[in-house]
C-alpha positions as CSV (number, residue, x, y, z in Angstrom):
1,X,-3.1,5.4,17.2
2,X,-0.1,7.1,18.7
3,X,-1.1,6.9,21.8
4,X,-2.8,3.8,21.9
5,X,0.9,1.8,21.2
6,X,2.7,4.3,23.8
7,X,0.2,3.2,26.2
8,X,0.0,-0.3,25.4
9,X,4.1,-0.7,25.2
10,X,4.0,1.3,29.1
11,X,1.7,-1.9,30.2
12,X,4.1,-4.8,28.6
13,X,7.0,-2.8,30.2
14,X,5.4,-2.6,33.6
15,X,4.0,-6.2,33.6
16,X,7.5,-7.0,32.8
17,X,9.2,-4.9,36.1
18,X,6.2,-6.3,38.2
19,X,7.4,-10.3,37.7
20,X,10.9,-9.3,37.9
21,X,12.1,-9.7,34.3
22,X,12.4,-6.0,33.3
23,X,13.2,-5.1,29.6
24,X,12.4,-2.1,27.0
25,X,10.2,-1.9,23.9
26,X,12.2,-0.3,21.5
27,X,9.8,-0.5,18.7
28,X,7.4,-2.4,16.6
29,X,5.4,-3.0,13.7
30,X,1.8,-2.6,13.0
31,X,0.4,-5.0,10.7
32,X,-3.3,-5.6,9.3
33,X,-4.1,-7.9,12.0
34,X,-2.0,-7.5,14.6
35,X,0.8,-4.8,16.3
36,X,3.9,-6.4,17.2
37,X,6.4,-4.8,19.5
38,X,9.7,-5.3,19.9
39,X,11.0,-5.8,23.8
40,X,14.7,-6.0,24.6
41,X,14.9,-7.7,28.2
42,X,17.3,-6.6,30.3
43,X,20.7,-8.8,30.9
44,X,20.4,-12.1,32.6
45,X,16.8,-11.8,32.3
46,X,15.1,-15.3,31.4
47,X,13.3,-15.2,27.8
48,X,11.4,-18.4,29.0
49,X,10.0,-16.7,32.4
50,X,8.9,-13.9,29.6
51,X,7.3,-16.3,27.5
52,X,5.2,-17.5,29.9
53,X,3.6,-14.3,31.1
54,X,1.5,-14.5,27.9
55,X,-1.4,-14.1,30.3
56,X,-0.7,-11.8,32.6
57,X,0.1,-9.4,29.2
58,X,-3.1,-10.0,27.6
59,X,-5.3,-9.0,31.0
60,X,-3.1,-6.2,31.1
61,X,-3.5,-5.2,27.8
62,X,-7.0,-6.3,27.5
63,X,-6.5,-8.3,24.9
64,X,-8.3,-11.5,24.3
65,X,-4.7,-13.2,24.1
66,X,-0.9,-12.6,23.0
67,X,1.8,-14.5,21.5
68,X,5.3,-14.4,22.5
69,X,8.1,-15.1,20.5
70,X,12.3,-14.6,20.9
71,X,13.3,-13.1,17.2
72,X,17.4,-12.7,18.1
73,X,18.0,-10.9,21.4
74,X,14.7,-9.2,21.5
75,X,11.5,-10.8,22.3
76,X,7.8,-10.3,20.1
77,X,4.6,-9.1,21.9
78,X,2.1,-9.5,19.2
79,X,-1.7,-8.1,20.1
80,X,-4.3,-8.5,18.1
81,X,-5.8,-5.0,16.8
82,X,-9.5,-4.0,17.7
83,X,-9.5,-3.1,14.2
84,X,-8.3,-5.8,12.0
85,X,-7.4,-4.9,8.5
86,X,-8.1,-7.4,5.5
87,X,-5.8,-8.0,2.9
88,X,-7.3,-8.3,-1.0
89,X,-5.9,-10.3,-3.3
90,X,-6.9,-7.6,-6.1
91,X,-5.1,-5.3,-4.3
92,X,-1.6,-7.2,-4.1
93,X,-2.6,-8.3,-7.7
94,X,-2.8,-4.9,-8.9
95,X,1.2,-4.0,-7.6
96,X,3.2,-7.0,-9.1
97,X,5.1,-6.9,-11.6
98,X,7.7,-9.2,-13.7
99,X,6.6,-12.6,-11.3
100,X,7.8,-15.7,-12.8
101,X,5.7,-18.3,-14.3
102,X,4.0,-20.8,-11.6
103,X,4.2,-18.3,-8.8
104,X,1.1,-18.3,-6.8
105,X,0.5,-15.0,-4.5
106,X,0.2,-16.1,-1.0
107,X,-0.4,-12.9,1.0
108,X,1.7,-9.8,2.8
109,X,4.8,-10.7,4.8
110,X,5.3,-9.1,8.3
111,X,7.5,-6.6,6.7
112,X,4.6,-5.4,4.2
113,X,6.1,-6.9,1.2
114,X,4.0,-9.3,-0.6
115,X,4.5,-12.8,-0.2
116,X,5.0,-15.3,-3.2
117,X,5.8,-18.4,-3.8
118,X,7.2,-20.5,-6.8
119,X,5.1,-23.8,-7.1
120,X,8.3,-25.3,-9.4
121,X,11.4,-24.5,-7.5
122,X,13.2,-27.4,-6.3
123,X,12.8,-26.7,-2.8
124,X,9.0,-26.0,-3.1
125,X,7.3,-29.0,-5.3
126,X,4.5,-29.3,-3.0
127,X,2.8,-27.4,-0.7
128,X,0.4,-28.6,2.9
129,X,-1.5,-26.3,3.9
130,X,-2.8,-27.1,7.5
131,X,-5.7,-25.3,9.9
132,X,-8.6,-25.7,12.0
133,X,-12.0,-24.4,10.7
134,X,-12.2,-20.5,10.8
135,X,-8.1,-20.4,9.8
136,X,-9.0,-19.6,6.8
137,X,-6.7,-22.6,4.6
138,X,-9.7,-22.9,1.9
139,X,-9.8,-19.0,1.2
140,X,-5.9,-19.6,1.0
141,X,-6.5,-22.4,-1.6
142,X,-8.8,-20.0,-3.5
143,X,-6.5,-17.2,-3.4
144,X,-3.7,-19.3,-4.8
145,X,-5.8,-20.9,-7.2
146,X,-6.7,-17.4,-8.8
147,X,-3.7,-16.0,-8.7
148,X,-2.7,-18.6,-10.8
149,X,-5.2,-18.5,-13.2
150,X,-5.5,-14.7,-13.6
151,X,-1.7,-14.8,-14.5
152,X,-2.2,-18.0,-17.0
153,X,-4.9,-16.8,-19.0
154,X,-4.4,-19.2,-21.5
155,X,-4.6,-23.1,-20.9
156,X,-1.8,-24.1,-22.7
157,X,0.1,-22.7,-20.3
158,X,-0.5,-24.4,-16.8
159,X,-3.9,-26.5,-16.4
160,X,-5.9,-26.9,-12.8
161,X,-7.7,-30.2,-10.9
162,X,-9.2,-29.1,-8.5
163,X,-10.3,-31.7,-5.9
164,X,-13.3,-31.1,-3.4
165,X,-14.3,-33.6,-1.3
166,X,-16.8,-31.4,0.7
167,X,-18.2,-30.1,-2.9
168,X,-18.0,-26.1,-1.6
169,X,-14.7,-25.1,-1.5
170,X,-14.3,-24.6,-5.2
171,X,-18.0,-24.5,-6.4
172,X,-17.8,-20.9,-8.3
173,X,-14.2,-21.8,-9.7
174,X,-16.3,-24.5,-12.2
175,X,-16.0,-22.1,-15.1
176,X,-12.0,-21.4,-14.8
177,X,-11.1,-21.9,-18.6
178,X,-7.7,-23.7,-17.1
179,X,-9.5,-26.4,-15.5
180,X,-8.1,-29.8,-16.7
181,X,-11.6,-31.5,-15.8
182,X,-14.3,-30.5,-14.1
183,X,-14.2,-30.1,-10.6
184,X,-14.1,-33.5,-8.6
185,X,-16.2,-34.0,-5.5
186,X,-16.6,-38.1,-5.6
187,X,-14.3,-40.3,-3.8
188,X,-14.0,-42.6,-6.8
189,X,-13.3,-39.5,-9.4
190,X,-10.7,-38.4,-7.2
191,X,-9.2,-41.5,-7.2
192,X,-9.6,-41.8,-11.1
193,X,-8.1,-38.6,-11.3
194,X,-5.2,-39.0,-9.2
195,X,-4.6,-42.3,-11.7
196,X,-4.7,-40.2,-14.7
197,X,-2.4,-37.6,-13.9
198,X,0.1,-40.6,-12.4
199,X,-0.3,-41.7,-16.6
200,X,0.5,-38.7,-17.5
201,X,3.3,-38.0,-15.3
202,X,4.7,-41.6,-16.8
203,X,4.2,-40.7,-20.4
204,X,5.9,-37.5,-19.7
205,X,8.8,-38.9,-17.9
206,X,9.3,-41.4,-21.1
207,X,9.7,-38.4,-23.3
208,X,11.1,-36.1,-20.9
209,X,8.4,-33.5,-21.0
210,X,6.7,-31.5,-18.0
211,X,4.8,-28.7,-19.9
212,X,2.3,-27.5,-19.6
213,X,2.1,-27.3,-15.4
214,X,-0.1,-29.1,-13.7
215,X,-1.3,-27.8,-10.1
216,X,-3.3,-30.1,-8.2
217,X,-5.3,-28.5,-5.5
218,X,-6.8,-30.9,-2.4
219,X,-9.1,-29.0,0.0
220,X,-9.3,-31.6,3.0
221,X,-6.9,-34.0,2.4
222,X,-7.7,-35.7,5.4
223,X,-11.3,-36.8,4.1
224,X,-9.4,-37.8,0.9
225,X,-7.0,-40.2,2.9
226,X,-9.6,-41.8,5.1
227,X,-11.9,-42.3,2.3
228,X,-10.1,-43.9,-0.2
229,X,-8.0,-46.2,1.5
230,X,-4.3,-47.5,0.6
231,X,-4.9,-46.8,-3.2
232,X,-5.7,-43.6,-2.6
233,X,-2.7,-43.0,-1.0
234,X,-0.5,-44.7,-3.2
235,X,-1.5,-42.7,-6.0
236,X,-1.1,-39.2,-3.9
237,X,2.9,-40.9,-2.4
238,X,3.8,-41.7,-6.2
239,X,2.8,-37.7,-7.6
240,X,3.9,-36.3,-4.4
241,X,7.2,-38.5,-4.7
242,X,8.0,-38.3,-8.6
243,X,5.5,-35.8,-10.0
244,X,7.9,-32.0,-10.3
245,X,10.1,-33.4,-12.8
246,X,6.9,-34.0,-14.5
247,X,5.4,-30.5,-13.9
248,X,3.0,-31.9,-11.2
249,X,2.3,-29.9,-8.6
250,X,0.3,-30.9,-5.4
251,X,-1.3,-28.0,-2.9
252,X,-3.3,-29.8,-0.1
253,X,-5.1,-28.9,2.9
254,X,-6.0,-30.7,5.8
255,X,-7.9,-29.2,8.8
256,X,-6.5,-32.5,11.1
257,X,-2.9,-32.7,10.4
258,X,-1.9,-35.6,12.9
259,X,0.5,-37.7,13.0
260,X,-1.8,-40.6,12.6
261,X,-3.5,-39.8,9.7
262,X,-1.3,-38.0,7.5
263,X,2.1,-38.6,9.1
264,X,4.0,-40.5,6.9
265,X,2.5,-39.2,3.7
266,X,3.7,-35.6,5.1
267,X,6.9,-36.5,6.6
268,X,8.9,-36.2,3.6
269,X,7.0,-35.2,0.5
270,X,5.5,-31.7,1.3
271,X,8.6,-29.4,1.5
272,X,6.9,-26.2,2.3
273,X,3.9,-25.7,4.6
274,X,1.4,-23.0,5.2
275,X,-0.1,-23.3,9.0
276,X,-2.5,-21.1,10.0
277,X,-4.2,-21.9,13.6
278,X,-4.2,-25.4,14.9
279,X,-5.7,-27.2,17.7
280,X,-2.7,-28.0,19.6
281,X,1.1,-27.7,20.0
282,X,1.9,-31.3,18.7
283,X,-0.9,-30.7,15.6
284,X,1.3,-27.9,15.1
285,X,4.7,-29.7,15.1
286,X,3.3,-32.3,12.5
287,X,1.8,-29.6,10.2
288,X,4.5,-27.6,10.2
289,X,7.6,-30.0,10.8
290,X,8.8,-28.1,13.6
291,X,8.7,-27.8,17.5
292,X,7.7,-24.5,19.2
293,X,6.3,-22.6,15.9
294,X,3.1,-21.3,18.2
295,X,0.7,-22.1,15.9
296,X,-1.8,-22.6,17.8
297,X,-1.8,-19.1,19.1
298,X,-2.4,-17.8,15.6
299,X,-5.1,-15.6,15.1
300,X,-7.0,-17.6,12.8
301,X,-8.9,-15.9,9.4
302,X,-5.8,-16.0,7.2
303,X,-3.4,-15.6,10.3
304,X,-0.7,-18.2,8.9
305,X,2.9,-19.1,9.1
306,X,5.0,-20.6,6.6
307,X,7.7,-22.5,7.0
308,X,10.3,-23.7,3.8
309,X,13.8,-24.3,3.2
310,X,14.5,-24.0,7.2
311,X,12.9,-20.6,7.6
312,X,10.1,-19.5,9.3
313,X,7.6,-16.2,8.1
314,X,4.6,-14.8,9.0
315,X,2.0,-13.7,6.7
316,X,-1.4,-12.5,6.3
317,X,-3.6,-14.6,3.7
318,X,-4.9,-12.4,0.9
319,X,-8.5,-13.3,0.7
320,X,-10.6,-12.4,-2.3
321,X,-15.1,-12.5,-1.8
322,X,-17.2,-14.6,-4.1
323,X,-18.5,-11.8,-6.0
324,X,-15.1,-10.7,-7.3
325,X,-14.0,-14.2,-7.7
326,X,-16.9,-15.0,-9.6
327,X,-16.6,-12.0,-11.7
328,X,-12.6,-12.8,-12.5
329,X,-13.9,-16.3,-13.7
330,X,-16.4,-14.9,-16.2
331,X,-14.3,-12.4,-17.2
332,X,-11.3,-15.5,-17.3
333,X,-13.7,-17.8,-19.0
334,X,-14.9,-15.3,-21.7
335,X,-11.2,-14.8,-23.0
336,X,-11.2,-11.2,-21.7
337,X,-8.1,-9.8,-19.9
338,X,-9.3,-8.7,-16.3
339,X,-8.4,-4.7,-15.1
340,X,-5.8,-5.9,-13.0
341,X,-3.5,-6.8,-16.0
342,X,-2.3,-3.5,-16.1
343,X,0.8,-3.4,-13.5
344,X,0.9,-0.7,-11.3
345,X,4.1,-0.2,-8.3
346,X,4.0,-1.9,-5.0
347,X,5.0,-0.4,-1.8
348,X,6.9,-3.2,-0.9
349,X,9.0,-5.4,-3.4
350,X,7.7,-8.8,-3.3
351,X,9.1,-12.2,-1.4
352,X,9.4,-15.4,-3.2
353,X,9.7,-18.4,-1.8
354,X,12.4,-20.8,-2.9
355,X,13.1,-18.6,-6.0
């Protein structure tokens, strides 16, 4: 591996000298999908001319493609690895420790650490969750759905709706004991549904309640929007709008997150989103809220960004197979405390968004 980065950091630096912008990689990470290195360009050097040699690097690295990126005064070359790495949910599961109620686990940072985030902190609410097929947003939904669920054991304290329009993104997660009704594929029930919890969000506002949590999880929200019309998305405005004071919490995907279709249900009501690969630069403004994230050079399969209170980070999705996931809801379902109960230390101390 050694010698692999050596030689690959040689190429970016003589690519670099050959169109005039010389700099220095001084270093790098390797992650599970990708190895990042860090190039310092030399002074007066232009970090746009760098930026869009993006090419001309990936020939020369043989690389199916690269993303460039300016982090401070240096400049990122990520390239994907020959030999991506994935990241399990058990695993990152299995090293936490002493994570506060509500916190779904979201994957590994950059840095290694493992990335979390804490559904009802003011400046997180509600979460989008945006990507093309193949970015992997559903195994994202699972993940977070799980994580959830293995850590709140017992329904009293946070309950589930899971909604899925398609009717297989959350088929094997029908037995989770925290489910608040079974899961709802039907336009109509999904409406119905999203009118229930706005009754409950009233009756709790009337007596000042918001226990136990509610976490509503979409998988295509698009689908939802176009099928049910203006009451549809009157419903989903008023929870998005009023529901964390309730303890309602909304975590939607859409694979087409344009400005037409979802824009002005997105533009204020989602404070943190989760992008993973898009189709284009201005699908990857709207889904994320920002201009010039390069999501659409992600690397798809859990390859995601998240973007919340003004920052930006990079993660890897954890992903957990049906086999284990249908094992965690049997054991779940059964009343049984799964292995990974028992803590065990983590290389990296965890991240939490909006703690």
């Amino acid at each position: 591996m050694k010698k692999i980065l050596e030689y690959q950091a040689d190429r970016i630096e003589a690519v670099l000298a050959q169109h005039k912008v010389p700099g220095r990689v001084t270093g790098g990470t390797v992650t599970p999908r990708c190895i990042r290195f860090q190039v310092f360009p030399a002074m007066g050097a232009r970090i746009t001319t760098i930026k869009n040699l993006s090419e001309e690097l990936a020939v020369a690295l043989d690389a199916p493609s690269v993303r460039i990126a300016r982090q401070g005064a240096a400049v990122q070359v990520e390239v994907p690895r020959n030999d991506p790495q994935p990241v399990t949910l058990l695993t990152l599961l299995r090293g936490l420790r002493d994570v506060p109620a509500v916190t779904a686990v979201l994957g590994l940072s950059e840095d290694g650490a493992p990335l979390l985030i804490r559904l009802p902190s003011p400046d997180v609410a509600h979460v989008l969750v945006s990507g093309t097929t193949g970015s992997g947003k559903t195994a994202l939904l699972r993940t977070m759905i799980l994580s959830l669920a293995l850590r709140h054991p017992d329904p009293a304290d946070l309950l589930l709706v899971l909604l899925d329009p398609k009717g297989r993104a959350f088929s094997d997660l029908a037995g989770l004991p925290q489910l608040a009704r079974p899961i709802v594929v039907a336009v109509e029930e999904a409406r119905e549904a999203l009118g229930s919890l706005l009754r409950l969000m009233e009756r709790r506002d009337r007596s000042a309640q918001s226990t136990p949590p509610v976490v509503v999880f979409v998988d295509e929200l698009t689908d939802l929007m176009m099928l049910g019309g203006a009451e549809m998305e009157q419903r989903l405005t008023r929870l998005l709008q009023r529901g964390r004071e309730a303890g309602i919490h909304i975590v939607a995907a859409t694979q087409k997150p344009s400005a037409a279709v979802i824009g002005s249900l997105v533009k204020a009501n989602f404070p943190v989103r989760l992008v993973g690969k898009v189709a284009s630069a201005d699908d990857a403004r709207v889904a994320s809220g920002w201009k010039g994230t390069g999501a659409e050079r992600l690397l798809g399969r859990g390859d995601f960004i998240a973007v919340a209170e003004g920052q930006l980070y990079r993660f890897q999705a954890a992903y957990i197979a049906s086999d284990d996931a249908a094992e965690l809801v049997a054991a779940l379902r059964q009343g049984m405390a799964p292995p990974l109960a028992v803590p065990e230390l983590t290389a990296g101390r965890p991240a939490l968004l909006s703690a």
